[in-house]
C-alpha positions in Angstrom: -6.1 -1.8 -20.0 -7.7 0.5 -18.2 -11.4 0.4 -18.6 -14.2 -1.1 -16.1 -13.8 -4.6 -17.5 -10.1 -5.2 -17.6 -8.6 -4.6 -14.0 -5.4 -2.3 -13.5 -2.4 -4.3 -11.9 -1.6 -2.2 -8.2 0.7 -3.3 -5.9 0.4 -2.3 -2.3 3.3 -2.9 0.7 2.6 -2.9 3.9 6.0 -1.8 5.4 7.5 -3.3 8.7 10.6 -1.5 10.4 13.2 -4.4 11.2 13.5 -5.2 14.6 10.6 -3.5 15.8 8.9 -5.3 18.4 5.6 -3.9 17.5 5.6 -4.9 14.3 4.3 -1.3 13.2 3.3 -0.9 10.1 3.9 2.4 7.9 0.2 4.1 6.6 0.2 7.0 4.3 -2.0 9.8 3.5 -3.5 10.6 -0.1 -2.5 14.7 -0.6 -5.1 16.6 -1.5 -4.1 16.7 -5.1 -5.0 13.3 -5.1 -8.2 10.6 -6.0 -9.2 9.4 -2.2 -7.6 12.8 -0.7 -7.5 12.6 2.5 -7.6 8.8 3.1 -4.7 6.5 4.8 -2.9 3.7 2.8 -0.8 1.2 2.1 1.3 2.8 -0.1 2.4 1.2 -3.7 1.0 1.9 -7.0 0.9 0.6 -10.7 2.7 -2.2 -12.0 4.5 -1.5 -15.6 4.3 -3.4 -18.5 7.9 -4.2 -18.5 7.6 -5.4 -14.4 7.1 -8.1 -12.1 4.9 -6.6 -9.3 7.8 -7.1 -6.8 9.8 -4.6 -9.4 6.9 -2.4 -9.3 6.4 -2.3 -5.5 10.4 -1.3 -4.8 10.2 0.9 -7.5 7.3 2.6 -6.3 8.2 2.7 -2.6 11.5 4.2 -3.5 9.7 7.0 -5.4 7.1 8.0 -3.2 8.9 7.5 0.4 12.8 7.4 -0.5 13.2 4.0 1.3 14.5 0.6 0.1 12.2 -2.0 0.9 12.8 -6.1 0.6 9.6 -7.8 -0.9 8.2 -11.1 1.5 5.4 -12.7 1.3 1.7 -12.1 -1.1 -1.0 -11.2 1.6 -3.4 -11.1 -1.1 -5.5 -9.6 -4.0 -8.9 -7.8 -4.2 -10.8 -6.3 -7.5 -12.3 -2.7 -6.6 -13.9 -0.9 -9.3 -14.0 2.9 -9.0 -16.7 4.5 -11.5 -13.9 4.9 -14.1 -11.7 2.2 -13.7 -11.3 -1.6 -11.9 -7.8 -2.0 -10.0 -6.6 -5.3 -9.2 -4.8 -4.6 -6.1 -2.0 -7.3 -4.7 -0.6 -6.7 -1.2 3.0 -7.9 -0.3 4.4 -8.2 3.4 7.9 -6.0 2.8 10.6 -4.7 5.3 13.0 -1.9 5.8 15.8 -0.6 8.1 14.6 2.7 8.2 12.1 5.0 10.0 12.9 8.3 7.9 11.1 8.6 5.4 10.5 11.3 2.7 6.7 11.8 1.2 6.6 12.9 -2.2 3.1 12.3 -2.8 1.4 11.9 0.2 0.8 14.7 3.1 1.3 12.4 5.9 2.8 9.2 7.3 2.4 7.5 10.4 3.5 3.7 11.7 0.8 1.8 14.0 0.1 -1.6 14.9 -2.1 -3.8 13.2 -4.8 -3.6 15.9 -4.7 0.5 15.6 -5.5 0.7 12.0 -8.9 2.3 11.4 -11.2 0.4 8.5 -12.8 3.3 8.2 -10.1 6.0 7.5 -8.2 3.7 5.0 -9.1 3.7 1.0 -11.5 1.7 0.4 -9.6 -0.8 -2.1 -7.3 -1.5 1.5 -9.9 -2.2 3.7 -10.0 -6.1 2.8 -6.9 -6.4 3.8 -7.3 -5.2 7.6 -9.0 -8.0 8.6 -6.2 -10.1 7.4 -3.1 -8.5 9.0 -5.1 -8.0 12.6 -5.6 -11.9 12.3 -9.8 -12.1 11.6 -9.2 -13.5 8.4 
């Protein structure tokens, strides 16, 4: 696993606050110690072995933002290849009760509405999923 011919399992969540009428929804920046620095997200990351990509995606979340989040529905998945790799990224719809977060890996978080997110400032291996959550797709 790992090379340009067998994809890399990622899981991505775009986060929702409960009971926010604006249905924002949480982007993070890649630090600059990072592939993509600079770039906005989705965060999430890879999916272990030993995990279903719902284990992954909580697991993850919790590392890299110190939130609990409750998986909902697949959004969808998109192949990207990189020059040294091919990810396989899935997208879940996810919630949490909380707005304070804590970045571990990231340099910078913000929540914005579906119709504010940028195509062009996200990683490229989230931009197919922008049409989807502003409703072109």
């Amino acid at each position: 696993m790992g090379d340009k011919n067998s994809p890399v399992l990622v899981v991505a969540a775009v986060i929702r606050q409960e009971g926010d009428p604006d249905k924002r929804i949480l982007l993070v920046r890649r630090g600059p110690d990072q592939s993509g620095a600079g770039f906005w997200e989705f965060p999430g990351g890879k999916v272990e072995p030993s995990e279903s990509p719902e284990q992954a995606l909580r697991r993850e979340i919790e590392e890299e933002l110190g939130i609990l989040i409750k998986v909902g529905d697949f959004i969808g998945e998109e192949d990207f290849t990189y020059p040294t790799k091919t990810i396989r990224l899935r997208v879940y719809e996810t919630l949490t009760d909380t707005s304070h977060i804590t970045l571990t890996e990231h340099d910078a978080s913000k929540w914005v509405r579906a119709e504010e997110i940028k195509r062009d400032e996200l990683s490229a291996a989230d931009r197919p999923f922008v049409d989807i959550l502003q409703g072109k797709r």
